[in-house]
N, C-alpha and C positions, 0 to 999 in steps of 0.2 A: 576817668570819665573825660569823654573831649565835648569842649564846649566848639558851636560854629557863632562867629561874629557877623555881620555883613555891615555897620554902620560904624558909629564912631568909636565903638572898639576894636574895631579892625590893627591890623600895623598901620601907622604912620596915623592914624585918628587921634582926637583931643581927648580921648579915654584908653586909651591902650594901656596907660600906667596901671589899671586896675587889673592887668594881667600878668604884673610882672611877676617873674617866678615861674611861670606856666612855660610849656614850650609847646611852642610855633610848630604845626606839622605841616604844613604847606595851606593851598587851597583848593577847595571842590566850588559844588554847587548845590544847594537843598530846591527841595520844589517850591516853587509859589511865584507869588509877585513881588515886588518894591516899590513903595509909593513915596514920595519928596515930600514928608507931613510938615518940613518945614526947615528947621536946624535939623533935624533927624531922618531919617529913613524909618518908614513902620514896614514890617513885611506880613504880606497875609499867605500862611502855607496850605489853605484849600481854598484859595483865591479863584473866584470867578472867570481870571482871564489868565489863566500859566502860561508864562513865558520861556525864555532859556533856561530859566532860576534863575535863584537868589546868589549872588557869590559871597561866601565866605572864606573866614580865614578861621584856619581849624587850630586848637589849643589845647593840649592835654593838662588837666590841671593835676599839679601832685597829689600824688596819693595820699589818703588822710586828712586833709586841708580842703577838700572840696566845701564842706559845708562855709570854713573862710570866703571863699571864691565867691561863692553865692550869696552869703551876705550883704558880702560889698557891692555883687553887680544886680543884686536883685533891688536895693536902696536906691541905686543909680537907673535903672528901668522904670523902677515905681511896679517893682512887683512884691504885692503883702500876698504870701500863702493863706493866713489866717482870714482876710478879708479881699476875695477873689474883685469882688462888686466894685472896689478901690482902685483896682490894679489898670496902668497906662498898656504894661505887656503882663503876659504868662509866657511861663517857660514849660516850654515843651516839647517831646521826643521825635527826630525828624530822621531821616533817612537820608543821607549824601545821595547826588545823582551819580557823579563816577566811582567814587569807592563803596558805594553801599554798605557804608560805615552809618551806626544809631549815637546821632548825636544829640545836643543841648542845644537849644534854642530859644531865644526869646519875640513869641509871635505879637503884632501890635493889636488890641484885644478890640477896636473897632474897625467898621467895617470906615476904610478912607476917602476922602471926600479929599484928593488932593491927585495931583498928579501921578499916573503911573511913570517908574524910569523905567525906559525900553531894556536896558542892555541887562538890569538885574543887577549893576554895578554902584555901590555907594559912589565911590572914586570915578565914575563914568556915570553919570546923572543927567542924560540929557534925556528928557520928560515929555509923555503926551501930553495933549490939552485938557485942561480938566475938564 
C-alpha cells in the first residue's frame, strides 16, 4: 500500500519519524488544494479552486504492518474510523497526477477558512489572502 504525504510527514518534516521503515518512492502530485490551517497544511481533494496539486511524497509502507502505519498516523491526524463526526482528517483513496498510481491520503475534513498555498507545496508555502 503507498501512502502520499504532503505536510509534516513529508521527508525532512517534524513527523516523518512515523514512517520509519517505509520506503521513500520519490514525489508526484494528487489533485486538490493546500491551505496554511496553521502549524499544518489541511488539503481539500475536490477543492473548489484546483490548483497544480497537492505535492507529496509517496511511501510504500511494508507489507503486513500496514494496519501498524495507520495506527500511529491516523492518532497523529486525529483520524477515529469508528467516530467519522470526531475526525480533524479522513483518509482517503486519491489518484497521483503523473503516475496515476491509487494512493493513501489524509484529506482535512473541513471546508478551510485559512489561506490557500499557491504552489501546492508544504516546503514552499507562500499563500493567498484569506
Amino acid at each position: 500500500m503507498i501512502l502520499a504525504v504532503y505536510g509534516t510527514l513529508r521527508r525532512g518534516g517534524p513527523a516523518n519519524g512515523l514512517l520509519r521503515g517505509s520506503k521513500w518512492l520519490g514525489m508526484d502530485r494528487i489533485p486538490g488544494c493546500l491551505f496554511a490551517v496553521g502549524t499544518f497544511p489541511g488539503a481539500r481533494f475536490n477543492a473548489e479552486h484546483v490548483s497544480h496539486g497537492i505535492v507529496v511524497d509517496l511511501y510504500q509502507l511494508p507489507e503486513g504492518k500496514e494496519d501498524d502505519y495507520f495506527e500511529r498516523i491516523d492518532r497523529y491526524e486525529g483520524f477515529y474510523p469508528e467516530q467519522p463526526d470526531q475526525c480533524l482528517f479522513l483518509r482517503k483513496e486519491v489518484t497521483t497526477v503523473e503516475g496515476q498510481m491509487p494512493v493513501i491520503a489524509y484529506e482535512y475534513r473541513f471546508t478551510p477558512v485559512a489561506p490557500l498555498i499557491l504552489s501546492g507545496d508544504w516546503f514552499d508555502a507562500s499563500t493567498s489572502k484569506s
